[in-house]
ZAMARGU-4260 file (C-alpha; in steps of 0.2 Angstrom, whole numbers, plus 5000, padded with zeros to 4 digits):
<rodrens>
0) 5016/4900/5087 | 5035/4903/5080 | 5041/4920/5083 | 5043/4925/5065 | 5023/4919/5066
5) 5020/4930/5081 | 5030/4947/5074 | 5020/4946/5056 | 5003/4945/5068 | 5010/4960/5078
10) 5015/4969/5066 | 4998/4968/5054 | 4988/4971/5073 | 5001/4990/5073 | 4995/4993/5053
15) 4977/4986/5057 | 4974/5008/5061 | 4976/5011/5042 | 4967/4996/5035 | 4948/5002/5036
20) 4936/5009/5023 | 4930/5023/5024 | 4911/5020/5030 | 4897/5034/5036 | 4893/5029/5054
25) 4880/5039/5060 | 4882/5039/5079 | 4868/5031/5090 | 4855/5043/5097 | 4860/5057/5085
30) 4846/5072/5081 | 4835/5068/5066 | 4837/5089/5065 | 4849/5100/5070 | 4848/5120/5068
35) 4863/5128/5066 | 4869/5140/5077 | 4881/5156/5079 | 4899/5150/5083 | 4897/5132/5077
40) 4910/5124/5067 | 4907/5111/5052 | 4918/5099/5065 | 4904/5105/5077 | 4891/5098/5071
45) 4900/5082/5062 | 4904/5077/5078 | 4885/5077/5083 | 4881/5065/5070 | 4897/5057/5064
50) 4908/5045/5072 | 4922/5049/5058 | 4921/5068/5057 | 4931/5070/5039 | 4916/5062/5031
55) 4906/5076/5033 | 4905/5080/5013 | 4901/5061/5009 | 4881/5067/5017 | 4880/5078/5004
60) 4884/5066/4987 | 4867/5062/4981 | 4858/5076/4987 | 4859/5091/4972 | 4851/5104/4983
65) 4867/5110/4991 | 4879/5116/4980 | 4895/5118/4992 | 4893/5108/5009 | 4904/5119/5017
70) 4893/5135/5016 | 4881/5131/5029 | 4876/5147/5038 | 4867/5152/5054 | 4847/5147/5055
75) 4849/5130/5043 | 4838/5118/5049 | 4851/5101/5046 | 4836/5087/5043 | 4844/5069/5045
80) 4835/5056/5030 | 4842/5041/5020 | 4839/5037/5004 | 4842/5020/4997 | 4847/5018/5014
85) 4861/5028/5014 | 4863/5044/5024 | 4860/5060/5018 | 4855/5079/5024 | 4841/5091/5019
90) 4844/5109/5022 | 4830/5118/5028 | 4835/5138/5024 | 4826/5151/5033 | 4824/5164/5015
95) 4823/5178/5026 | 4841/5178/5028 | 4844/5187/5010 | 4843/5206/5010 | 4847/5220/5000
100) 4862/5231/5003 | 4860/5250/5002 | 4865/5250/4983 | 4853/5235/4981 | 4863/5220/4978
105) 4856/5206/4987 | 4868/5201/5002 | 4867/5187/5017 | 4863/5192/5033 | 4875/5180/5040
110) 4891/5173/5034 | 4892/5155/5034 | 4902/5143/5048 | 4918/5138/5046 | 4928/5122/5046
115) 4938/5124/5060 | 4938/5138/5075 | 4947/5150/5065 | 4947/5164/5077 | 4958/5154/5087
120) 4969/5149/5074 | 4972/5164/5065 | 4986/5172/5077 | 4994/5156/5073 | 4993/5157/5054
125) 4997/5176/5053 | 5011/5177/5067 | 5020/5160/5068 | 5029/5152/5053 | 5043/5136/5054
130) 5058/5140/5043 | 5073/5129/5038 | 5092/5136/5046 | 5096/5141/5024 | 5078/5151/5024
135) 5079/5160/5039 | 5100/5165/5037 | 5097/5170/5019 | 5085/5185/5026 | 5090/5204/5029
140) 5093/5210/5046 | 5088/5225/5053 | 5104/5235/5059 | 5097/5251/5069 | 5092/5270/5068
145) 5098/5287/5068 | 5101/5290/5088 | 5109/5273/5093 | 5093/5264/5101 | 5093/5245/5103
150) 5072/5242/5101 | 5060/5247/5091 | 5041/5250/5090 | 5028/5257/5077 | 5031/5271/5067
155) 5050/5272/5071 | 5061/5273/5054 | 5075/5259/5056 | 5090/5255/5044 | 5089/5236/5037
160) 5099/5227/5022 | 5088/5226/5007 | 5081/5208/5001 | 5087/5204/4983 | 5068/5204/4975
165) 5059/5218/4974 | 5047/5217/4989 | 5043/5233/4999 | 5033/5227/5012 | 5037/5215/5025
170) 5034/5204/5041 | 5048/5206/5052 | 5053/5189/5061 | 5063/5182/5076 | 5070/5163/5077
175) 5063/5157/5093 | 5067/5137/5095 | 5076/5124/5084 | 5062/5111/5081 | 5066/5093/5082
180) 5060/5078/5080 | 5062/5063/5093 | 5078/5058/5082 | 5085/5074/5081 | 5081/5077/5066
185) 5082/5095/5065 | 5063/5102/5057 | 5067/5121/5056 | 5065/5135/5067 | 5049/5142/5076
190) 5047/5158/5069 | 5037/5171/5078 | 5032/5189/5068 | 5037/5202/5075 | 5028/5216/5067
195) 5026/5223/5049 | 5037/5236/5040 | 5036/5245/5023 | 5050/5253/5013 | 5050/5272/5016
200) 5061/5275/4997 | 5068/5267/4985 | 5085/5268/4979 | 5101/5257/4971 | 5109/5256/4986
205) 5111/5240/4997 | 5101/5246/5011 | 5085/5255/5014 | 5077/5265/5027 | 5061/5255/5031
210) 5046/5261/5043 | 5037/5247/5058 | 5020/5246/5060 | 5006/5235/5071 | 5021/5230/5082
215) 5015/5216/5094 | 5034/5217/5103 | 5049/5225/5102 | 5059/5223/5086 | 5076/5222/5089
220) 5095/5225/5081 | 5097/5208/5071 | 5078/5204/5067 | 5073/5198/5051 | 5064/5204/5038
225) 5051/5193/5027 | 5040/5197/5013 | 5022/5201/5019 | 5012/5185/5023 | 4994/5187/5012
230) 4978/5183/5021 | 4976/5164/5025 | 4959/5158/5014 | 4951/5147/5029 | 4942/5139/5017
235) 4948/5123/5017 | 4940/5105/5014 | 4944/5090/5026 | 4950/5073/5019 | 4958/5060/5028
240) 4976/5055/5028 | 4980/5039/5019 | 4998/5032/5018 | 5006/5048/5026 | 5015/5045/5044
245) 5022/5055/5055 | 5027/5061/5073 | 5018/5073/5086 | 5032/5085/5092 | 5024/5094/5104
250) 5012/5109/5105 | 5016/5126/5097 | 5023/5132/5112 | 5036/5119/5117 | 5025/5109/5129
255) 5025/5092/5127 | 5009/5089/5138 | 4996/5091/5125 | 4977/5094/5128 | 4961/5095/5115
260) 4962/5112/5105 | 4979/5113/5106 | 4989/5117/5092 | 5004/5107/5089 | 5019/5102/5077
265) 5019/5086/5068 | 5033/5084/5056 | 5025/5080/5041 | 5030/5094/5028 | 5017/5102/5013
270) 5024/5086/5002 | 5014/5076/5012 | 4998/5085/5020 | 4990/5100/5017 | 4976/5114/5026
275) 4962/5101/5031 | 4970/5083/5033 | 4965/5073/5046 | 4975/5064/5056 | 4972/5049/5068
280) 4985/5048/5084 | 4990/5035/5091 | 5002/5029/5104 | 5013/5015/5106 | 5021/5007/5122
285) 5039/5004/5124 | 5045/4985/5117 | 5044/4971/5128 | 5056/4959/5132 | 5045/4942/5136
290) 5056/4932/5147 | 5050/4922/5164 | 5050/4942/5169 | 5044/4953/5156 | 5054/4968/5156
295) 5050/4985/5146 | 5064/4989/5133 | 5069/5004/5141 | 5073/4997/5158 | 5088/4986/5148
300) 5102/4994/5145 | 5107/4993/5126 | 5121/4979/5129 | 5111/4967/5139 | 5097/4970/5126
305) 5110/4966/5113 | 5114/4950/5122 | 5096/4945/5125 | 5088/4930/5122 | 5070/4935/5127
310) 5059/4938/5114 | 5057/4957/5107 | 5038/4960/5107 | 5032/4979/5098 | 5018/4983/5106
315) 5003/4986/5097 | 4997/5007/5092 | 4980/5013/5101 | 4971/5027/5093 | 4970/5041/5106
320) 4965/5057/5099 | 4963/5065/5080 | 4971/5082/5073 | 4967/5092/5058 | 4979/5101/5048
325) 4978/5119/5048 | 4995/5126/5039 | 5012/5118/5032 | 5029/5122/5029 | 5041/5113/5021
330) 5047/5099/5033 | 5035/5103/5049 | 5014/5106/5049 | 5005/5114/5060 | 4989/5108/5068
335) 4973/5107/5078 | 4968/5094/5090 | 4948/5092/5089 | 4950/5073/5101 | 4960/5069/5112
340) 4956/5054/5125 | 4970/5057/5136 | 4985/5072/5137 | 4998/5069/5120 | 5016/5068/5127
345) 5024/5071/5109 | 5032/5057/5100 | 5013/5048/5097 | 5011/5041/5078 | 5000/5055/5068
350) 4992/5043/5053 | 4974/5037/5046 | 4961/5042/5057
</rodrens>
C-alpha cells in the first residue's frame, strides 16, 4: 500500500467515530419493566436499557400516550414492547399520585426525574461562570467601606463603582484561573461568585453604596460586581453532537485527572453546543515514526523529525468515555461525565458519541 494509500485509510479509520447512524440498541438482557424510583435520572434509566443513552426520546415516537418523555415521575412502571418491531415504552402510571391541594387544585405528589443529577450540578451553574479578559475588565469593582476594613461578609454596606445599565442586584465575582487550551489559546477566565449584593439607594452619582448577602467567602477590595444570574431551567433535552469537535481541558477545578461525574471544560463555546449535547470522548496516541525502530513522535526532537525519512503514522482515536453538556459561555462549556472507561487526562477529542 503507497503511503498517500495508507494516510487516506488512517485518516477515514480517525473520522470512522462520527460516520454512524443513529440506531436504538437495546442492550442484551435489559428488563422488560422497570419502575422508577426516587433519585433516578432519565440518563439512569437510559443506560439500563440503551446502549446510546441520548436516544432516550426516539422510545417514545410512535407511542401518543406520553406527551413529554421527559416527565417521568416516581412509581411509573417503564414496560419494554415493539411495535412493527421497533422499540417502544408504555407507561404504567400509579393514578394515586394526583391529589388535591388545600384550595383544591389538583397537584402531583411527586415531581418528576430529571435529565441529569442536577443537585450536583447546580453549585456549578449558580456559582461558577467562564468570562473572556474584555467581559470580566469591563465590570465594577468594589472599593471598600466606612471604617477602612479589607473583607467583607453579609449584611455589611460596601462602596462599589456603579455598572452603566440599570441593574440593582448583583452577583459579585472573583477571576480565579486563565483557561487554556492545549495551544494556548486563551478560553476566558474561571469565574467563581462570591456572594450576591443589592443597591442600598439610588442616586446620579458614579458610585453607589451596595449591601452583601448569602456570602459563601469573603468579598474583598477589587471584586467584581455582575448582574444577578436567574435560576438555570434544568430542563433540558439531550441530542447528540454531529459535526461539532473540540478539546477536554481538564475538570472544573484544574485537575487534569478526570474521573466519571466530574465536571469538566471542553472548549466548545454556546455557538457550537448547548444544555443537553452529548458528546463522545476519545483519545488519540502520539504519531508514530515507522522505521526498522518505531519511535513515538514525542521522543524525536522536532529537527530530527524535520529531517526524517520514516513514515509519519496518526494513530487512530478510541472512544473512551461520553459527556453531556450542562451550561455554555461564549468560548468554553461546561460539562458532566456520565462514562468514562478509564481517567481523562485533558487534551482527549470531545465529538459524536
Amino acid at each position: 500500500m503507497t503511503f498517500f494509500a495508507k494516510l487516506i485509510s488512517l485518516i477515514a479509520l480517525m473520522m470512522s467515530f462520527v460516520s454512524y447512524a443513529d440506531v436504538i440498541n437495546i442492550k442484551a438482557g435489559a428488563p422488560e419493566t422497570y419502575v422508577v424510583k426516587k433519585g433516578d435520572t432519565l440518563w439512569d434509566i437510559s443506560t439500563v436499557f440503551l446502549e446510546e443513552a441520548w436516544l432516550w426520546p426516539e422510545l417514545w415516537r410512535n407511542n401518543t400516550q406520553i406527551e413529554n418523555p421527559h416527565l417521568i415521575y416516581p412509581g411509573d412502571t417503564l414496560k419494554l414492547r415493539y411495535v412493527d418491531g421497533q422499540p417502544t415504552f408504555e407507561v404504567i402510571r400509579d393514578k394515586t399520585r394526583l391529589t388535591l391541594s388545600p384550595d383544591q387544585n389538583v397537584m402531583m405528589k411527586s415531581q418528576a426525574i430529571q435529565v441529569l443529577p442536577w443537585q450536583k450540578l447546580a453549585p456549578h451553574v449558580a456559582n461558577d461562570s467562564i468570562m473572556s479578559a474584555k467581559e470580566y475588565d469591563a465590570l465594577p469593582h468594589i472599593l471598600g467601606d466606612s471604617v477602612g476594613t479589607p473583607g467583607f461578609v453579609s449584611h455589611d454596606f460596601v462602596l462599589s463603582h456603579k455598572p452603566n445599565n440599570k441593574v440593582h442586584k448583583f452577583d459579585v465575582v472573583r477571576k480565579q484561573r486563565r483557561i487554556e487550551d492545549s495551544n494556548g489559546k486563551f478560553l476566558g477566565y474561571q469565574v467563581d461568585h462570591i456572594a450576591k449584593a443589592k443597591t442600598v439607594e439610588e442616586s446620579k452619582h458614579p458610585l453607589q453604596y451596595i449591601k452583601l448577602d448569602d456570602s459563601r467567602s469573603e468579598t474583598r477590595q477589587g471584586d467584581k460586581l455582575v448582574a444577578e444570574m436567574q435560576a438555570s431551567n434544568n430542563d433540558m433535552t439531550l441530542s447528540a453532537a454531529t459535526t461539532q469537535r473540540g478539546e477536554l481541558i481538564s475538570n472544573i477545578n484544574g485537575r487534569k485527572l478526570v474521573g466519571k461525574q466530574d465536571v469538566v471544560i471542553i472548549n466548545l463555546g454556546k455557538r457550537f453546543v448547548k444544555p443537553g449535547t452529548v458528546m463522545g470522548v476519545y483519545a488519540q496516541g502520539p504519531a508514530i515514526y515507522d522505521g526498522e525502530t518505531p519511535t513515538y513522535e514525542r521522543a524525536k526532537t522536532t529537527a530530527i523529525s524535520y529531517f526524517s525519512f520514516d513514515e509519519r503514522i496518526e494513530q487512530p482515536a478510541i472512544k473512551v468515555g461520553e459527556l453531556v453538556i450542562f451550561k455554555s459561555f461564549e468560548h468554553a462549556s461546561y460539562g458532566w461525565v456520565t462514562k468514562a472507561n478509564t481517567y481523562l487526562r485533558g487534551g482527549e477529542i470531545v465529538a459524536k458519541p
